[in-house]
C-alpha positions in Angstrom: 18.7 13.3 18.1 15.0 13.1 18.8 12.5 10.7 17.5 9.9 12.2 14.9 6.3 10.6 14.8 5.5 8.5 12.0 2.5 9.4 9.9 0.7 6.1 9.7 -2.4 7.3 7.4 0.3 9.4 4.9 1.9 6.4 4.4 -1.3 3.8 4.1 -2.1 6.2 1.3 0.6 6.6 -0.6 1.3 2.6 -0.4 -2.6 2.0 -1.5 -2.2 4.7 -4.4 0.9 2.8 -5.8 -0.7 -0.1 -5.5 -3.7 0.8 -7.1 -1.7 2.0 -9.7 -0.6 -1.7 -11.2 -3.5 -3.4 -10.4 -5.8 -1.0 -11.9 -3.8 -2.0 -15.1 -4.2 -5.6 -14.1 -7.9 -5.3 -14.3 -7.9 -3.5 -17.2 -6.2 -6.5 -18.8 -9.2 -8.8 -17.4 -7.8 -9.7 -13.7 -10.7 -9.8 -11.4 -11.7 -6.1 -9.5 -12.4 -8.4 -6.6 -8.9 -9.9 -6.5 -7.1 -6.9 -7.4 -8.6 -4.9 -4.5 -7.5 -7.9 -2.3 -3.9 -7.7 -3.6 -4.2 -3.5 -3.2 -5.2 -3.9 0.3 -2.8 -6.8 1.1 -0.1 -4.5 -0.7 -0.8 -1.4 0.8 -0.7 -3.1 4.6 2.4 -4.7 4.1 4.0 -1.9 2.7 2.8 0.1 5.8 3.5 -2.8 8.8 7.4 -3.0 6.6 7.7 1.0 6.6 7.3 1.4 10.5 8.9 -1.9 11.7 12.0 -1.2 9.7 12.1 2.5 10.4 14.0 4.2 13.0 
């Protein structure tokens, strides 16, 4: 088989969107915007560093 190239910025977006997602809901309930865009970015880079460590 051949290796394909991962798409580092596709992925960094769709993690950030999803995590956007439940924290926008979080601050809508009265969480800080501050932390919740700490917890989206921490979210978002995990998700990413997980996606291409684990993937083949």
């Amino acid at each position: 088989m051949y290796k394909t190239q991962k798409d580092w910025i596709g992925a960094a977006v769709t993690a950030g969107l999803g995590a956007g997602v439940i924290t926008s809901f979080a601050v809508s309930q009265g969480q800080s915007p501050w932390l919740a865009l700490a917890i989206t970015l921490f979210a978002a880079v995990a998700a990413v560093f997980l996606d291409h460590s684990m993937g083949n």
